[in-house]
Every structure is written in C-alpha cells, then in structure tokens.
N, CA, C and O atoms as a printed pandas DataFrame, in Angstrom:
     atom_number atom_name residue_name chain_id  residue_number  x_coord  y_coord  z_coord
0              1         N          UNK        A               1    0.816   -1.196    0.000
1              2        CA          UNK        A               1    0.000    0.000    0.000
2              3         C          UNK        A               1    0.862    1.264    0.000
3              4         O          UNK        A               1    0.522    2.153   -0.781
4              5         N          UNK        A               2    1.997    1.472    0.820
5              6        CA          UNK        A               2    2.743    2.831    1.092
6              7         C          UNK        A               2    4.224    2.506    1.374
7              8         O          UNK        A               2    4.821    2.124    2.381
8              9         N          UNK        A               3    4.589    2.793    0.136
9             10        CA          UNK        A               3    6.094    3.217    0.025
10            11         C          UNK        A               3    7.068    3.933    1.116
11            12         O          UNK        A               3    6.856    5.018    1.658
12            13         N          UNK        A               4    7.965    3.244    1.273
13            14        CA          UNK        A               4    9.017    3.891    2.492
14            15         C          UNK        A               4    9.030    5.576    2.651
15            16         O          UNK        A               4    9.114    6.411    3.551
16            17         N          UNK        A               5    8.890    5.522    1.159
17            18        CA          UNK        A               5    9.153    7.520    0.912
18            19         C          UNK        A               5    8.136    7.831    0.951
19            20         O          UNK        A               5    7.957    8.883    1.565
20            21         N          UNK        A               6    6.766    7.079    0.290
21            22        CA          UNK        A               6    5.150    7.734    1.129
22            23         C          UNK        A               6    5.402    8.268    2.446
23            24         O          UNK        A               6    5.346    9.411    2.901
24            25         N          UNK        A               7    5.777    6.832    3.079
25            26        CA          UNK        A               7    5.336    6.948    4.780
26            27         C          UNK        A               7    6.913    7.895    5.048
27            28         O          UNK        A               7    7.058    7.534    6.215
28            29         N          UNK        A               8    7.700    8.485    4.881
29            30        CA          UNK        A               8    8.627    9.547    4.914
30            31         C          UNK        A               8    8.002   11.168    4.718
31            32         O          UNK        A               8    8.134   12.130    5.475
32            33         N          UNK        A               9    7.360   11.076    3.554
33            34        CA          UNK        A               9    6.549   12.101    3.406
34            35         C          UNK        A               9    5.673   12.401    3.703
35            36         O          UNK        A               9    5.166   13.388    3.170
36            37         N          UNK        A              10    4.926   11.606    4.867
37            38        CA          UNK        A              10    3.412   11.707    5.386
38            39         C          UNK        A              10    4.119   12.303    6.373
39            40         O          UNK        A              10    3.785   13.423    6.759
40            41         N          UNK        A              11    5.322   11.564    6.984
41            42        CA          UNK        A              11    5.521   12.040    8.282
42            43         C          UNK        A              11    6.163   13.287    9.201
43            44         O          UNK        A              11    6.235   13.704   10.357
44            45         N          UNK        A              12    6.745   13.690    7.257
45            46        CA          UNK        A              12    7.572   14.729    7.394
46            47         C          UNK        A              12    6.227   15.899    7.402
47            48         O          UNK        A              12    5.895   16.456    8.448
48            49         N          UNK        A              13    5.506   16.174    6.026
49            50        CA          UNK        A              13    4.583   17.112    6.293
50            51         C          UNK        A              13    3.275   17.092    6.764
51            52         O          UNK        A              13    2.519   18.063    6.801
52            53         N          UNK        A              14    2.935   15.505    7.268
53            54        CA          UNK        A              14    1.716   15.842    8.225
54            55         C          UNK        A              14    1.941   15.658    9.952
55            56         O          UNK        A              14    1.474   16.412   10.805
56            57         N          UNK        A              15    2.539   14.798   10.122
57            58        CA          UNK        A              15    3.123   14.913   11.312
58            59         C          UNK        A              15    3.800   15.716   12.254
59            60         O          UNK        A              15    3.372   15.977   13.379
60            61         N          UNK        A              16    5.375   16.286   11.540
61            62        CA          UNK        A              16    5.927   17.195   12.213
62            63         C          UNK        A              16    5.979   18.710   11.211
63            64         O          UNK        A              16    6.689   19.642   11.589
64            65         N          UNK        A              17    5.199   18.808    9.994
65            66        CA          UNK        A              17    5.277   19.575    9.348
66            67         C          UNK        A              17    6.607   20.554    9.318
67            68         O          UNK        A              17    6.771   21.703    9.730
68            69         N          UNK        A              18    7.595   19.508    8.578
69            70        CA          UNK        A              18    9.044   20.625    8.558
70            71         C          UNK        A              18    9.429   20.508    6.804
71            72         O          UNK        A              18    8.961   19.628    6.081
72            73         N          UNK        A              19    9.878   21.023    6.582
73            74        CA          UNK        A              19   10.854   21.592    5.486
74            75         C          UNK        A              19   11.612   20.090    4.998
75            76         O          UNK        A              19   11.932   19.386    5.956
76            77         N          UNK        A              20   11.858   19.658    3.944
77            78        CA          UNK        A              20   13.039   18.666    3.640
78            79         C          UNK        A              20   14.134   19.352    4.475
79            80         O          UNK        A              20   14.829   18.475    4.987
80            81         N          UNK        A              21   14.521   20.495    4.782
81            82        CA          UNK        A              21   16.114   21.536    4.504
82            83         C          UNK        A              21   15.981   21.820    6.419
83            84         O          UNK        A              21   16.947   22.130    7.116
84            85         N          UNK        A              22   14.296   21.576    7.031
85            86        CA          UNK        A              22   14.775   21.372    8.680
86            87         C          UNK        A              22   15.077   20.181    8.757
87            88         O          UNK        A              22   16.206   20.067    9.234
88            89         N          UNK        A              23   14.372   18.739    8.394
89            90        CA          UNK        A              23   14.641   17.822    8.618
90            91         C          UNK        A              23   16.158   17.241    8.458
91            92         O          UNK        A              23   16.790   16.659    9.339
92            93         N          UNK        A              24   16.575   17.517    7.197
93            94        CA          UNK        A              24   18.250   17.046    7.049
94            95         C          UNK        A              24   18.745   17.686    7.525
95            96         O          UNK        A              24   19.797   17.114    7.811
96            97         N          UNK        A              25   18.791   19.678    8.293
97            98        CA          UNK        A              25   19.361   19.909    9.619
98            99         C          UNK        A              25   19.440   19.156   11.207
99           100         O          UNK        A              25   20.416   18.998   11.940
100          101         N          UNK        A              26   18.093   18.799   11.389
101          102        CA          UNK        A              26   18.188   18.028   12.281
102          103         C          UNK        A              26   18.707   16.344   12.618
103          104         O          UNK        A              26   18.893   15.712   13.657
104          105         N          UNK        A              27   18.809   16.050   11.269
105          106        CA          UNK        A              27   18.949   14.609   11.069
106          107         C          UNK        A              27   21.069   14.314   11.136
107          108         O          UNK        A              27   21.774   13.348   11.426
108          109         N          UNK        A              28   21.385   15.953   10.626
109          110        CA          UNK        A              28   22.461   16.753    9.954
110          111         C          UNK        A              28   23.141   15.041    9.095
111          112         O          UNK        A              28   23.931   14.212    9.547
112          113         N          UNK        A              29   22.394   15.084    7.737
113          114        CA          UNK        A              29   22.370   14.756    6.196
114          115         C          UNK        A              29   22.088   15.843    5.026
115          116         O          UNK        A              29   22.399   17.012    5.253
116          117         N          UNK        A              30   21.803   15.670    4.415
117          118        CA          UNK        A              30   22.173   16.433    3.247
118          119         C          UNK        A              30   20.725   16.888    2.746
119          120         O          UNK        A              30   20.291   15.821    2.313
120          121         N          UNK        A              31   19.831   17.730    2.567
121          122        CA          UNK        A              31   18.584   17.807    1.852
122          123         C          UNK        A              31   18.633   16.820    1.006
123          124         O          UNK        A              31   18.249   15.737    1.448
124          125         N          UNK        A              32   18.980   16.858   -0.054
125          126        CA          UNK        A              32   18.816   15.968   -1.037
126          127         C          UNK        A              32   18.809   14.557   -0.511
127          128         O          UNK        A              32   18.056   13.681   -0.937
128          129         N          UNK        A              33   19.427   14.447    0.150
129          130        CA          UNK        A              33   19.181   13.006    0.754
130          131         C          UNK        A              33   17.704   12.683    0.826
131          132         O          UNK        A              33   17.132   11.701    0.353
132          133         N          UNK        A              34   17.130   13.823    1.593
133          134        CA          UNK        A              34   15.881   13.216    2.187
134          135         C          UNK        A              34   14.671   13.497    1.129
135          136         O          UNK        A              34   13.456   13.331    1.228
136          137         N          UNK        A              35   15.269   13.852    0.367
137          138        CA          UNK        A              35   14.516   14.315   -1.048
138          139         C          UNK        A              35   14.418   12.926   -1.680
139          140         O          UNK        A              35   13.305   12.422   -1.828
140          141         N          UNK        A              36   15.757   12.146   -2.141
141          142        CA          UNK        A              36   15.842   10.980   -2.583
142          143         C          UNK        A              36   14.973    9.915   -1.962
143          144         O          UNK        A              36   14.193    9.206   -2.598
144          145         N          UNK        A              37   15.178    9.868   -0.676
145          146        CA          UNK        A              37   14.533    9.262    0.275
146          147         C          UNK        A              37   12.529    8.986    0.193
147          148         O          UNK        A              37   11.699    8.080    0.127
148          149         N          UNK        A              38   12.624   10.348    0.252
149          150        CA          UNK        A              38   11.001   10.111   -0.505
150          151         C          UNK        A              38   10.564   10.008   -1.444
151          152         O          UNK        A              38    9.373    9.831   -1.704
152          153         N          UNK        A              39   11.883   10.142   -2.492
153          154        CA          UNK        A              39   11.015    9.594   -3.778
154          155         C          UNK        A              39   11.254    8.147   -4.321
155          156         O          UNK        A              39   10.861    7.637   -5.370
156          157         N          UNK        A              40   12.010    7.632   -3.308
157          158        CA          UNK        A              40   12.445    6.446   -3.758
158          159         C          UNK        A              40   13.751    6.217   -4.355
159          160         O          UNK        A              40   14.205    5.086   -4.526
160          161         N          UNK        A              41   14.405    7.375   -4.700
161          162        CA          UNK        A              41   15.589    6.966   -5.936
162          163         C          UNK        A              41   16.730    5.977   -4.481
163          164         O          UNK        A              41   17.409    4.994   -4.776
164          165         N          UNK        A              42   16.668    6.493   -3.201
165          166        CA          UNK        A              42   17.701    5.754   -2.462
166          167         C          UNK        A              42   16.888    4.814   -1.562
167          168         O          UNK        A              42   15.702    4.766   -1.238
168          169         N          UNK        A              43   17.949    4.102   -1.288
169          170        CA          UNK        A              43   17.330    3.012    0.242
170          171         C          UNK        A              43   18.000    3.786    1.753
171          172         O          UNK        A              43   18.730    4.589    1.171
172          173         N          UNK        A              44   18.124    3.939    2.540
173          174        CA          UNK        A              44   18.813    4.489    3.919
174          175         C          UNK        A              44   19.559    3.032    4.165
175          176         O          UNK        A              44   19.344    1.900    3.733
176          177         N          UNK        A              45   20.530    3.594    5.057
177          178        CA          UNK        A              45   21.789    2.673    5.672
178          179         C          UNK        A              45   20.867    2.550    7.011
179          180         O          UNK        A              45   19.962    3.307    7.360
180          181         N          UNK        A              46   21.346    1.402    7.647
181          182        CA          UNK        A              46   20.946    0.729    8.951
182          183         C          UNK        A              46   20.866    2.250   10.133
183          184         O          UNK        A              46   19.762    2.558   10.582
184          185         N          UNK        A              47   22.160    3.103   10.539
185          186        CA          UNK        A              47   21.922    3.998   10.857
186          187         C          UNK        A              47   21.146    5.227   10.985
187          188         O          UNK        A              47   21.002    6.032   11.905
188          189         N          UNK        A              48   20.555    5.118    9.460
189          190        CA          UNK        A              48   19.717    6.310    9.456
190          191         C          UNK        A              48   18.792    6.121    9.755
191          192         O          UNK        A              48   18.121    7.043   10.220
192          193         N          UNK        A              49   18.089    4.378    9.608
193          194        CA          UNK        A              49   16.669    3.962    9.680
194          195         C          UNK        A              49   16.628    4.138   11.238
195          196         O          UNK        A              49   15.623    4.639   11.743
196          197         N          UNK        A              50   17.744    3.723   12.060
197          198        CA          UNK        A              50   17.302    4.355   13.182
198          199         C          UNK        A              50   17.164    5.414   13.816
199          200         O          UNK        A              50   16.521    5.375   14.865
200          201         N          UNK        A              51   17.535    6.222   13.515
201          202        CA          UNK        A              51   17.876    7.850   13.345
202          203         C          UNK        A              51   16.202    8.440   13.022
203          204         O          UNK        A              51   15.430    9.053   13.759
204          205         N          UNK        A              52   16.053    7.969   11.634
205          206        CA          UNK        A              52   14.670    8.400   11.195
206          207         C          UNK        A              52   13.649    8.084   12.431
207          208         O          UNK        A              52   13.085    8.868   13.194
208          209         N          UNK        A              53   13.608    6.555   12.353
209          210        CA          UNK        A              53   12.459    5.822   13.637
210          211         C          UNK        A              53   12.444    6.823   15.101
211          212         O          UNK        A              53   11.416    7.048   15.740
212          213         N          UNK        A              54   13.750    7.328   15.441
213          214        CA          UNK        A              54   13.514    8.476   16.367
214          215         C          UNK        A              54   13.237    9.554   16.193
215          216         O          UNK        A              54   12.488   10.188   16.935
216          217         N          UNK        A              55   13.582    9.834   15.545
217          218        CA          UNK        A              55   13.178   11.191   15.053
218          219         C          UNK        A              55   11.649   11.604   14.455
219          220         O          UNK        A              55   11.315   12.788   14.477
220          221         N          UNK        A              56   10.791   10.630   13.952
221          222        CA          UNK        A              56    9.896   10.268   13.750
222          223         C          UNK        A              56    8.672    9.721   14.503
223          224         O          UNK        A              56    7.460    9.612   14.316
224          225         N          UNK        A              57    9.655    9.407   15.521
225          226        CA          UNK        A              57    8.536    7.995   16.653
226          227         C          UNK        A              57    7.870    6.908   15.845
227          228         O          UNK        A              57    6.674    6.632   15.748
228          229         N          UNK        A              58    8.524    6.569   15.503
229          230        CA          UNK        A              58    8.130    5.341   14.672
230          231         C          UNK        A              58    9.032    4.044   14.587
231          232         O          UNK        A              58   10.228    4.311   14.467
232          233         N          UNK        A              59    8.761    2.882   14.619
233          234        CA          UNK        A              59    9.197    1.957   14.797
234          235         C          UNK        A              59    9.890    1.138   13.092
235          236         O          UNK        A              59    9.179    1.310   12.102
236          237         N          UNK        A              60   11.200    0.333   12.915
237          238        CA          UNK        A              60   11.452    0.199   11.848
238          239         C          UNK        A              60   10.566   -0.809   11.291
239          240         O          UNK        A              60   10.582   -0.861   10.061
240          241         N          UNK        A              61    9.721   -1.704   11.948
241          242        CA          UNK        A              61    8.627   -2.332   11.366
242          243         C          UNK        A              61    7.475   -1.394    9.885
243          244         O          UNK        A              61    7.072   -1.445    8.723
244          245         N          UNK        A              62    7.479   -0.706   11.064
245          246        CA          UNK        A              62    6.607    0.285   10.240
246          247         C          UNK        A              62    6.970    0.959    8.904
247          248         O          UNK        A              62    6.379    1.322    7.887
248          249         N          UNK        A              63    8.244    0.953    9.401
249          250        CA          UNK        A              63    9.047    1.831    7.916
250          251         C          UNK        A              63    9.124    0.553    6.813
251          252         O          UNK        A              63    8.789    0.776    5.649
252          253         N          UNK        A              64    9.466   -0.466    7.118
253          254        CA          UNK        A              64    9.983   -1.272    6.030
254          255         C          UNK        A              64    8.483   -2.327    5.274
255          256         O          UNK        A              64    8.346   -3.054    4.289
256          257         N          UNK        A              65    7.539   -1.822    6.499
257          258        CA          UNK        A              65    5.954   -2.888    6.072
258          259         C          UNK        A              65    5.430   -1.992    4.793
259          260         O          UNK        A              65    5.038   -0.835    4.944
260          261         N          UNK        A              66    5.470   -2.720    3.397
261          262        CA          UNK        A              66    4.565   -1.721    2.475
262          263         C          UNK        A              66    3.862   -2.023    2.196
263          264         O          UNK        A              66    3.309   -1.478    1.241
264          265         N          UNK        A              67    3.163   -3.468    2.992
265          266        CA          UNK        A              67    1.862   -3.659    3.129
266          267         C          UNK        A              67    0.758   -3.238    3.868
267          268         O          UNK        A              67   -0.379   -3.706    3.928
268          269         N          UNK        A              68    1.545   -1.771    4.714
269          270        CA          UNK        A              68    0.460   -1.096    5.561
270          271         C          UNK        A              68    0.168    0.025    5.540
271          272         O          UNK        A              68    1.208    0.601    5.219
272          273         N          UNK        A              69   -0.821    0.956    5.718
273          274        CA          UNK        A              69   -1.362    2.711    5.244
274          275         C          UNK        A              69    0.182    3.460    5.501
275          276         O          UNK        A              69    1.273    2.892    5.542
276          277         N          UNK        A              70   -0.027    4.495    5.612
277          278        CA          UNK        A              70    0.680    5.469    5.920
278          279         C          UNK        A              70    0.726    6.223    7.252
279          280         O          UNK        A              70    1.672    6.907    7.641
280          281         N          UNK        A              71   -0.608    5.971    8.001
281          282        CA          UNK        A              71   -0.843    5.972    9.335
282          283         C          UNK        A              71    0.039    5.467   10.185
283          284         O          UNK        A              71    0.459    4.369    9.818
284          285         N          UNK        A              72    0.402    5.791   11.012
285          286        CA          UNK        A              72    1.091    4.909   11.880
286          287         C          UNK        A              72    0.508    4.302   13.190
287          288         O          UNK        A              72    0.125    5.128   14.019
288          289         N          UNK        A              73    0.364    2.797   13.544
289          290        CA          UNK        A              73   -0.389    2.436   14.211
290          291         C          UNK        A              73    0.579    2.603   15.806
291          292         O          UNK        A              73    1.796    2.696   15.968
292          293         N          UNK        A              74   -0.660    2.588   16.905
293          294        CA          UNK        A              74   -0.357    3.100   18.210
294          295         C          UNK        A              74    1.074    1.888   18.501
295          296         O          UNK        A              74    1.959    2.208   19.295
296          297         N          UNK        A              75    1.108    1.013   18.021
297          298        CA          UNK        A              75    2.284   -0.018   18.103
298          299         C          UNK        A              75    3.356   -0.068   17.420
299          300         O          UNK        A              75    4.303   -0.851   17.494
300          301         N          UNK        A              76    3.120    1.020   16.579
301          302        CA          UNK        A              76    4.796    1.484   15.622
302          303         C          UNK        A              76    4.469    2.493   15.897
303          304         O          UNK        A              76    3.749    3.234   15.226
304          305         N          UNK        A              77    5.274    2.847   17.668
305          306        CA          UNK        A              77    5.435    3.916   17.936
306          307         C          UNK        A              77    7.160    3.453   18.582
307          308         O          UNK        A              77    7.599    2.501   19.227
308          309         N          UNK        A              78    7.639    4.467   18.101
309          310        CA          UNK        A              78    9.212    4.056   18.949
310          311         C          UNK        A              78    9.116    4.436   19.986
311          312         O          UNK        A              78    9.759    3.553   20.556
312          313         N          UNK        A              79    8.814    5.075   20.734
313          314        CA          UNK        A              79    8.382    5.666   22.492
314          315         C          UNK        A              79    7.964    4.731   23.193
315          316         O          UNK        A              79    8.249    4.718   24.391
316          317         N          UNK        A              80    7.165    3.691   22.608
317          318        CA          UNK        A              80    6.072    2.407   23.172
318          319         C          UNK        A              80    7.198    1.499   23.058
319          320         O          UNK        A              80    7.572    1.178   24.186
320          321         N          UNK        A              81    7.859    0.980   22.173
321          322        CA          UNK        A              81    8.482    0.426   22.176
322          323         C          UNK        A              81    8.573   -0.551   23.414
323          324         O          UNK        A              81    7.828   -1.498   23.666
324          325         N          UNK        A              82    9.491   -0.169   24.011
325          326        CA          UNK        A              82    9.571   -0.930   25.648
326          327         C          UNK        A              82    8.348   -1.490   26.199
327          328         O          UNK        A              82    8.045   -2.575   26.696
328          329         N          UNK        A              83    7.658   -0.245   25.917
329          330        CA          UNK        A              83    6.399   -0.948   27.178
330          331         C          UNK        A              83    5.492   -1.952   26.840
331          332         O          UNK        A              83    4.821   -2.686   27.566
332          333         N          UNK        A              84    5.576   -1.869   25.578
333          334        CA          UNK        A              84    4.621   -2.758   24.828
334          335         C          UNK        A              84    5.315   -3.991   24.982
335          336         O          UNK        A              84    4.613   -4.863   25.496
336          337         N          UNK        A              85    6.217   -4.257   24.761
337          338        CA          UNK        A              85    6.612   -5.795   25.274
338          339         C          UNK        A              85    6.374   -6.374   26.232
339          340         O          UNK        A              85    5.982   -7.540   26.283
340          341         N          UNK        A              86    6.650   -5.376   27.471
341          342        CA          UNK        A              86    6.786   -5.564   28.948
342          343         C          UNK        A              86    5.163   -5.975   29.427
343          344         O          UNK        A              86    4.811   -6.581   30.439
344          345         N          UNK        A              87    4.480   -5.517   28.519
345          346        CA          UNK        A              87    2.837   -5.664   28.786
346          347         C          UNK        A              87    2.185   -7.007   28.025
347          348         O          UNK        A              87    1.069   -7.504   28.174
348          349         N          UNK        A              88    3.334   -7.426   27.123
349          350        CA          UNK        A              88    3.334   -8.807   26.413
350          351         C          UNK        A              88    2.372   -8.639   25.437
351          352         O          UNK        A              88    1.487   -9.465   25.212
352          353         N          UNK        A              89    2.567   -7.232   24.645
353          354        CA          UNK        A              89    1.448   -7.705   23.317
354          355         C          UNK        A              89    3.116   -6.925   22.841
355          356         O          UNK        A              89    3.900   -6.126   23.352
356          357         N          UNK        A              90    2.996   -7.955   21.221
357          358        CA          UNK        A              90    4.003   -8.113   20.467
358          359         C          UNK        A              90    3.981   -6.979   19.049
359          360         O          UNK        A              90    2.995   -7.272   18.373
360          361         N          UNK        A              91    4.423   -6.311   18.691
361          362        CA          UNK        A              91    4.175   -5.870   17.414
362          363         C          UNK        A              91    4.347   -6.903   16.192
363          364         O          UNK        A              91    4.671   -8.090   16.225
364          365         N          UNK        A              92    4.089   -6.229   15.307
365          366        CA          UNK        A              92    3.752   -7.728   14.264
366          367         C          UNK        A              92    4.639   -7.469   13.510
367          368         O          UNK        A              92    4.869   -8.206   12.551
C-alpha cells in the first residue's frame, strides 16, 4: 500500500510539518538526501533507519511494512516500544 518515501513524506509534512532543509538539519544529512529518500531513488543505511524511527517515533517495522497505510499504528510507535513488550502484546 505505502512506500518507504510515502510513509517519509506523510511524516515529514503531516506529522511534524518541517521543510526537507529542517529535517536534514536536524537529522544533519544532506537535503537531497531526504529528497531521494522520498522519492524512492535511495534506500537508507541501517543507521539512518534508526535515526529516522527516532526522530519520527516510529518503529522500523513500520518503515519497512509496504503492506500497511501510511498511518502509523499506536504499536509502531518508537516511544512504546519498551512498554509494549513488557505488557506482552508483540508488534507484528
């Protein structure tokens, strides 16, 4: 259903509504990077996916499932993370 760079671009301008040019300040990558990033032309390195998932609150399940909306469900949340285990329901 939603492409890595969909769910990049949902999250960038509906979520935290920033700029490609705040986000790769804060991420400190390159604009264009995150330009590529949502359109697909690149894949991210292991580092960034975690980088993004925080920066995002989002879990790398979520990023790499493109069998799921663009929404992000209350369980691909990276914040929950922990607790949700500890409470013994599993993300999928």
């Amino acid at each position: 259903m939603a492409s890595l760079g969909l769910k990049l671009f949902y999250l960038r301008t509906r979520e935290k509504k920033l700029s490609q040019r705040d986000v790769a300040a804060k991420l400190s990558i390159r604009q264009g990077t995150v330009s590529f990033l949502e359109q697909g032309v690149t894949s991210p390195h292991w580092a960034l996916v975690v980088d993004l998932c925080k920066f995002y609150d989002v879990t790398p399940t979520y990023l790499a499932d493109e069998t799921r909306g663009v929404v992000p469900r209350a369980t691909e949340r990276w914040g929950l993370r922990d607790s949700l285990i500890t409470l013994g329901m599993w993300v999928e």
